[in-house]
C-alpha positions as CSV (number, residue, x, y, z in Angstrom):
1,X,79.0,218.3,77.4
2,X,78.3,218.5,81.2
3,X,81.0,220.8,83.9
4,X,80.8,219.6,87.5
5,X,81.5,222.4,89.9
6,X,83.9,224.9,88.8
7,X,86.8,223.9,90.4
8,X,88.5,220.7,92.6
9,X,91.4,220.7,94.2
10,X,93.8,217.9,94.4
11,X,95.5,217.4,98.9
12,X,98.4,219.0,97.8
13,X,96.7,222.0,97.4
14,X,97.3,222.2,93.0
15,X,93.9,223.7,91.7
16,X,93.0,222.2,88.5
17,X,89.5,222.7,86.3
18,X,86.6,220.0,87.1
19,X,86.1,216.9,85.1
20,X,84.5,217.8,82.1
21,X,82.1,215.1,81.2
22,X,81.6,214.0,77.8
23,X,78.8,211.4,76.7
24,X,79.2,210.7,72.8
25,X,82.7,210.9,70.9
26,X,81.5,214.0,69.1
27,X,81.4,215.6,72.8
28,X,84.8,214.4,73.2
29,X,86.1,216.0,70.2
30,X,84.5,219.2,70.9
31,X,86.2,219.4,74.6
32,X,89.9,218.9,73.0
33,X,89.0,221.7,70.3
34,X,87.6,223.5,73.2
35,X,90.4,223.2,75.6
36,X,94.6,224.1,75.5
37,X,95.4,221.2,78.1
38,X,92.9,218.3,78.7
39,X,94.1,214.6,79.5
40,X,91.2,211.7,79.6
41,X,90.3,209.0,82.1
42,X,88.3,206.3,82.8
43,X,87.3,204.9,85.7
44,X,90.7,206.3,87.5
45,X,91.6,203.2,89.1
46,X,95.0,204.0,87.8
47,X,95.3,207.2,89.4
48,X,98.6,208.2,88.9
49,X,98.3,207.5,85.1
50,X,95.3,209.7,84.9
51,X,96.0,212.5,87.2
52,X,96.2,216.3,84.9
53,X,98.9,218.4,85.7
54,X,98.4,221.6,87.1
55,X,96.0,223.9,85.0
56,X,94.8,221.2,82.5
57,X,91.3,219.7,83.1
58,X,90.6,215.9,83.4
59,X,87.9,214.6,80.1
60,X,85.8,212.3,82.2
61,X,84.5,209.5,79.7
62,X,82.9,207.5,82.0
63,X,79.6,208.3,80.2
64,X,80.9,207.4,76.8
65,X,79.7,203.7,77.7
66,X,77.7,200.7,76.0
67,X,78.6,197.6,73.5
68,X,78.3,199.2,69.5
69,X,78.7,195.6,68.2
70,X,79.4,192.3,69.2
71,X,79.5,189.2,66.9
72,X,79.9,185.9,69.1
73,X,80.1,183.9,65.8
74,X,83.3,186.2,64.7
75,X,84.8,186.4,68.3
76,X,84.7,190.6,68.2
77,X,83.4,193.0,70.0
78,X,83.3,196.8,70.1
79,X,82.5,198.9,72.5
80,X,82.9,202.8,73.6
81,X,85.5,203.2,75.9
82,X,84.2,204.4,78.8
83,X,82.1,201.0,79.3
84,X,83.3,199.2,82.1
85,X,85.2,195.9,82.0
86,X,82.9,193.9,84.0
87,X,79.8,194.6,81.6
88,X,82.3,193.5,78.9
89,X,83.2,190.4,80.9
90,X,79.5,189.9,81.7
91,X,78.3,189.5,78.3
92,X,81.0,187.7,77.2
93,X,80.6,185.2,79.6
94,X,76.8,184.4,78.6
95,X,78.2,183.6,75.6
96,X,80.9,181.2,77.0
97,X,83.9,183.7,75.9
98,X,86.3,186.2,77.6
99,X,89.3,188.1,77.6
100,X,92.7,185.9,78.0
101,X,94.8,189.4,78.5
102,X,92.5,189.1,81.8
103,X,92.6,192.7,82.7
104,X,93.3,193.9,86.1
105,X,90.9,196.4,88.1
106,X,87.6,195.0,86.8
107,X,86.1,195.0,89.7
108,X,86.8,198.5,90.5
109,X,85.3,199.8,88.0
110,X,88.2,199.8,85.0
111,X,86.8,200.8,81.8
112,X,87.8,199.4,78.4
113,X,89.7,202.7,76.9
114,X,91.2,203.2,80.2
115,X,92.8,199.7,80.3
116,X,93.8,200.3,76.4
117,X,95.2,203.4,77.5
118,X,97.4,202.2,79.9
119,X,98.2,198.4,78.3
120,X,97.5,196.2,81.2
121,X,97.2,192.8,81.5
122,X,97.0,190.2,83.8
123,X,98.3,186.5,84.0
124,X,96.5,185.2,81.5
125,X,98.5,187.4,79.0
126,X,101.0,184.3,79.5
127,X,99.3,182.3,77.0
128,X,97.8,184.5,74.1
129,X,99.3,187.6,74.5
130,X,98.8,191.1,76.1
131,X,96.1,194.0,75.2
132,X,98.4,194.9,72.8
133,X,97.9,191.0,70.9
134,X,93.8,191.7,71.2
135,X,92.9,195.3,69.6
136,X,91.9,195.3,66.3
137,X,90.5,199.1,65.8
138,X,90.5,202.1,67.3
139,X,88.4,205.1,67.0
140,X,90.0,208.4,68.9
141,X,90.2,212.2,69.2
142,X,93.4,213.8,67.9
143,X,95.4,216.5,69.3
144,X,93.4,219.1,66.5
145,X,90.1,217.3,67.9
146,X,89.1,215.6,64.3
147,X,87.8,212.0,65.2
148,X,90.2,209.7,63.5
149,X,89.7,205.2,63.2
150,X,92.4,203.0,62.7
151,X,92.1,199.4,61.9
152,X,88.3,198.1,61.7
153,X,85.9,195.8,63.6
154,X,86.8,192.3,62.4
155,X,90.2,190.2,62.4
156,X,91.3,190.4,59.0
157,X,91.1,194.2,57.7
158,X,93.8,196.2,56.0
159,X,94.8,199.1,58.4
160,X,98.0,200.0,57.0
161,X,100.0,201.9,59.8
162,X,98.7,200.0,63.0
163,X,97.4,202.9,64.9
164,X,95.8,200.8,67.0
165,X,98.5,199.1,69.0
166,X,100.3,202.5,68.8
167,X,97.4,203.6,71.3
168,X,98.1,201.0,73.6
169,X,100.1,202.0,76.5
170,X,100.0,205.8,75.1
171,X,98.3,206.7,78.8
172,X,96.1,209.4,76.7
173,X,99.2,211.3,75.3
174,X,98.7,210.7,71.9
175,X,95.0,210.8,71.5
176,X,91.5,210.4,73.4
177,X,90.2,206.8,72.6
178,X,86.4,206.7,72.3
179,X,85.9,203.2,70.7
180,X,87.7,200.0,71.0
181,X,87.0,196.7,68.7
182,X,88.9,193.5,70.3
183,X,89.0,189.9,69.2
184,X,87.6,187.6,72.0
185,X,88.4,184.2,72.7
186,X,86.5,180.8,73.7
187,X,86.6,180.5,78.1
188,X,88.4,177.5,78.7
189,X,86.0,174.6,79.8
190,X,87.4,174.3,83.4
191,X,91.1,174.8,84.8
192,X,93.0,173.6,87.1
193,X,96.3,175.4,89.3
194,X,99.1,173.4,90.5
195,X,102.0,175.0,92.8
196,X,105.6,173.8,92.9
197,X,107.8,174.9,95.7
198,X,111.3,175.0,95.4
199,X,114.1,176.0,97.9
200,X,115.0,179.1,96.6
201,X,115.0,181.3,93.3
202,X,117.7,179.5,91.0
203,X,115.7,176.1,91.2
204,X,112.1,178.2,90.5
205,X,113.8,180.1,87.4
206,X,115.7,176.9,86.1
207,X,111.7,175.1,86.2
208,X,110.7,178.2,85.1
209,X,112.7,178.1,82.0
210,X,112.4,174.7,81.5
211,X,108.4,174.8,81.4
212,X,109.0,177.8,78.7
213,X,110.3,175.1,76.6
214,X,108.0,172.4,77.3
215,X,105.0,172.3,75.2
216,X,101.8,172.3,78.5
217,X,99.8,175.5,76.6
218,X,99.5,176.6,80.3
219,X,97.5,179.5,80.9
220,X,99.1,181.2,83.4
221,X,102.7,181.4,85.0
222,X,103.7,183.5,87.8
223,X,106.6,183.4,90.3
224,X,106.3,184.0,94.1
225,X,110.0,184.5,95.1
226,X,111.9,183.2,96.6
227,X,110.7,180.1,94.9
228,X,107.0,178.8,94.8
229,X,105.7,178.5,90.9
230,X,102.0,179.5,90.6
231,X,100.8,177.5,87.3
232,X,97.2,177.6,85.7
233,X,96.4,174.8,83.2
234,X,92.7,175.4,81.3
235,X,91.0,173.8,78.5
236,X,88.6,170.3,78.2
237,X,87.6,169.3,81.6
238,X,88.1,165.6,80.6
239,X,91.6,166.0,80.1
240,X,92.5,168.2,82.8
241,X,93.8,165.7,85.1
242,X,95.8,164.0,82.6
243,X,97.7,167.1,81.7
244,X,98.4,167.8,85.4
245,X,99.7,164.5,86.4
246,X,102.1,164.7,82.6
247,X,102.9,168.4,84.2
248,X,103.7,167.2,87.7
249,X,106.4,164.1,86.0
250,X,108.0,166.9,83.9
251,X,108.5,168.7,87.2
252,X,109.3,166.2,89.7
253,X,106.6,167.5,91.9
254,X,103.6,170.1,92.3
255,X,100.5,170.5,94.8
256,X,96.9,170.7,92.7
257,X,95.3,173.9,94.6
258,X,92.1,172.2,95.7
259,X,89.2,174.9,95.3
260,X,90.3,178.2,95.9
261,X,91.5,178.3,92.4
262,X,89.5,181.1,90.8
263,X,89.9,183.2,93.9
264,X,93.8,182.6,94.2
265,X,94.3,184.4,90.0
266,X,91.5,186.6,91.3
267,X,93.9,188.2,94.1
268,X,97.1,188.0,91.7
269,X,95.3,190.1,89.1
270,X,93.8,192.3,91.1
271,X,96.9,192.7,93.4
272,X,95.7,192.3,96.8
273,X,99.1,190.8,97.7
274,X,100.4,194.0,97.6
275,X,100.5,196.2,100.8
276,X,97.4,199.4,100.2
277,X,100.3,201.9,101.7
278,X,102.8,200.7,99.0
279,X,103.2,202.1,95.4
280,X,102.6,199.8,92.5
281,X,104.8,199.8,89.3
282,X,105.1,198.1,86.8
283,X,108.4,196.5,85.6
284,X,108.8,194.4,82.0
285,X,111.9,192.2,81.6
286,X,113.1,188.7,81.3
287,X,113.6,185.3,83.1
288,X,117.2,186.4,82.9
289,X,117.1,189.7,84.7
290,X,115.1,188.8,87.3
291,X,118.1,187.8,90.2
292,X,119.8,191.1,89.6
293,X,116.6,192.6,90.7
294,X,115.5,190.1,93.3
295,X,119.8,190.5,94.3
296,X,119.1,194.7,94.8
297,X,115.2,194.2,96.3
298,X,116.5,191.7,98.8
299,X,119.6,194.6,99.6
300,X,116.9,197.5,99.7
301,X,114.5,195.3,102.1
302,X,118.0,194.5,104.2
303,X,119.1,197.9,104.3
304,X,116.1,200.5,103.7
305,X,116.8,204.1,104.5
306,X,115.9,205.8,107.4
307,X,112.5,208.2,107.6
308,X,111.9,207.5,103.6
309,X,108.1,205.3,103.9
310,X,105.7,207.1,102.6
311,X,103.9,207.3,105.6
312,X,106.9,209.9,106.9
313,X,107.7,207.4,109.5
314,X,111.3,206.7,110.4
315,X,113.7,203.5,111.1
316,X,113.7,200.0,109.5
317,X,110.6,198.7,109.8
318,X,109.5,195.5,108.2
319,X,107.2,197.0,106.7
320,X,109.3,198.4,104.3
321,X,110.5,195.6,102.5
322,X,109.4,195.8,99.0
323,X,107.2,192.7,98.0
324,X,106.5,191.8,94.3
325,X,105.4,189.1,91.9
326,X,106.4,188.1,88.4
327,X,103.7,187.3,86.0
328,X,103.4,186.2,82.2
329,X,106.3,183.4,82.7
330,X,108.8,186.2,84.4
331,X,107.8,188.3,81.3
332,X,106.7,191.3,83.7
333,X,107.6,192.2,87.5
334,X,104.9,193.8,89.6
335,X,107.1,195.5,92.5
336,X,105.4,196.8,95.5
337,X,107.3,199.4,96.9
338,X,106.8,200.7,100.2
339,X,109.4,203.7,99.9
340,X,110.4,206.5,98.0
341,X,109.9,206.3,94.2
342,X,112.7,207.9,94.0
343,X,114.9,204.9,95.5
344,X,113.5,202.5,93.4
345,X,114.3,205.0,90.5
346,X,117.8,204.6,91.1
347,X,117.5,200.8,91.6
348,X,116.0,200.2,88.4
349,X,118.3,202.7,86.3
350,X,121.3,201.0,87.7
351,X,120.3,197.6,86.5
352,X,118.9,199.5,82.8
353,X,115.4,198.7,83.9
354,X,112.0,200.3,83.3
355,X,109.2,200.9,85.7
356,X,105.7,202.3,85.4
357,X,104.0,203.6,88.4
358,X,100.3,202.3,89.0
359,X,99.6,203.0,91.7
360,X,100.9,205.2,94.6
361,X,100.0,206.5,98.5
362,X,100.6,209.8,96.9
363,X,100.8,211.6,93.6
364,X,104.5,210.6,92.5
365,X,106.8,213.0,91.1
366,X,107.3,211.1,87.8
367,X,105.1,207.8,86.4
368,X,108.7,206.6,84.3
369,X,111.3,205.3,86.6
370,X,114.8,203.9,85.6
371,X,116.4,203.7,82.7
372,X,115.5,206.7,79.8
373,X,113.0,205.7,77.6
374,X,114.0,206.1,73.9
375,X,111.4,208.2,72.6
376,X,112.6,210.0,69.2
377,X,109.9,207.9,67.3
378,X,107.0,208.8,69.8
379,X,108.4,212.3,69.8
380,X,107.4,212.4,66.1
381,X,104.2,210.3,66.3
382,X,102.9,212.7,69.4
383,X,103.8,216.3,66.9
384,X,101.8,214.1,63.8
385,X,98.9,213.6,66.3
386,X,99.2,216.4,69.0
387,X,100.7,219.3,66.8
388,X,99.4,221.8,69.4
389,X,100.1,219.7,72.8
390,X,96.5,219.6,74.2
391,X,97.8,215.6,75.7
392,X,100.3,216.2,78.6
393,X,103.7,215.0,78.4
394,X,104.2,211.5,80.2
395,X,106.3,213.1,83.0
């Protein structure tokens, strides 16, 4: 186990240990027995998810990194998770396979545990499912530092309690994850986007709804609002341009996206849509509670407060306006928000909405937003795995 330099500290002037740097999961388990407060990270390009608090050190895992097994024939793969995504993706896709959860931040330098950690997904999730739909084993580093595995490395295995998808989304709380096993699926042939424009957001959720209901298999769904539909068929390339012209008569309508397809999911995924000034977070809900949100983001954008951009500057500015996307069908809400957190805090509690904060100009005074989160069961899960509470509470 390697130190950096002694100490780092954060702008705001906190002073917490350096990194310490682990390279094997028996190096992981000896920093948490070493260490009263520790919380692990990847390849931070989440950074408010992996930021310590004051006086506990960050467990660097970025060198815990390469493939341990990977079965094309089987459609799994295990690696240590501090290997990157895009070496995952790479040698997936020699093998003509890949990951439909499509993972954000790839291209950053997001590593597998780290994506685990924090249960992201990307469009694609619309089809098969989230991160959560994909893990099939774990291997991590408890709270008393014992190296514990739940699940196993091929589909069918009898895990009993399903630690596995209890570690995704735990944001390191619960446990340091040093190996991840995933099912992998087939890369569709070739696909295809097509993008419906309607006058405003009733008619996009009412098509939206309708297409839920419809059997297309699309690959992707995501709403630009007011009301432009972003769909993504895949599959045989032969009978790609049926498919479209049966999706475009359901619809009434619908532009094919000549070429720039693969770049177009490219910038939803990765979020380039969203202003670099704003704060990112992350909101699940439901086709149905999407216009009470789009109702209070259109009177926030109408009405933002004076001197509250993160940037310290004053007055209505345009720029303020909160922009955002919904993904997975409407499953999900990606709000970028160009104020104070605390704002959209209130906003979402009001309508009993959760948010998770991915990304932000500055550190944020709490990663939950809205409503309370229920946690009496993870209370009780976090004291079976983190008696002594090394893993910082998700503030």
């Amino acid at each position: 186990m390697n130190r950096s330099p002694p100490w780092s500290a954060e702008p705001a002037g906190v002073i917490h240990p350096a990194p310490l740097v682990v390279r094997s999961p028996e190096e992981a388990a000896e920093a948490v027995r070493a260490h009263a407060r520790l919380l692990p990270r990847g390849g931070a390009t989440k950074p408010p998810l992996c930021a310590p608090p004051a006086g506990a050190a960050a467990l660097d895992l970025r060198g815990l990194r390469g493939v341990v097994e990977y079965d094309p024939a089987e459609y799994t793969l295990t690696a240590l998770a501090g290997t990157p995504l895009a070496e995952v993706q790479a040698l997936l896709g020699r093998a003509g396979q890949y990951l439909p959860f499509d993972p954000p931040f790839a291209p950053g330098g997001a590593t597998l545990g780290g994506t685990v950690a924090a249960g992201l997904s990307g469009p694609g999730r619309h089809r098969y499912g989230g991160v959560r739909d994909f893990v099939i084993g774990v291997r991590f580093v408890d709270g008393t530092g014992a190296l514990v595995r739940g699940g196993g490395r091929v589909v069918k295995n009898a895990a009993g309690f399903d630690l596995p998808k209890l570690m995704v989304g735990s944001l390191g709380r619960l446990g340091v994850l040093v190996e991840v096993s995933l099912k992998v699926f087939p890369r569709p042939e070739a696909t295809a986007t097509v993008r419906l424009d309607r006058p405003a957001l009733p008619e996009a959720l009412d098509a939206l709804v309708r297409l839920g209901r419809a059997p297309f298999d699309l690959e992707a769904v995501d709403l630009e609002p007011p009301g432009r539909l972003w769909l993504r068929l895949g599959g045989n390339a032969s009978a790609l341009g049926a498919r479209i012209d049966r999706l475009r008569a359901f619809l009434g309508g619908g532009e094919v996206v000549p070429r720039e397809e693969e770049r177009l999911w490219d910038e939803a995924r990765e979020f380039t849509w969203a202003p670099p000034d704003a704060a990112l977070v992350k909101v699940p809900l439901t086709p149905l509670r999407i216009p009470p949100l789009e109702a209070a983001l259109e009177r926030q954008a109408a009405h933002p407060a004076a001197g509250n951009h993160p940037t310290g500057a004053a007055g209505t500015s345009p720029a303020a306006a909160p922009t955002r996307r919904y993904s997975a069908g409407g499953q999900v809400a990606w709000v970028a928000w160009p104020q104070d957190l605390e704002t959209l805090h209130d906003l979402l509690a009001g309508l009993g909405l959760r948010g998770l904060v991915i990304r932000a100009p500055r550190p944020p005074a709490r990663l939950l937003l809205g409503a309370p989160l229920e946690q009496a069961f993870l209370r009780r899960v976090k004291a079976a795995l983190d008696p002594h509470g090394r893993f910082p509470e998700v503030a």
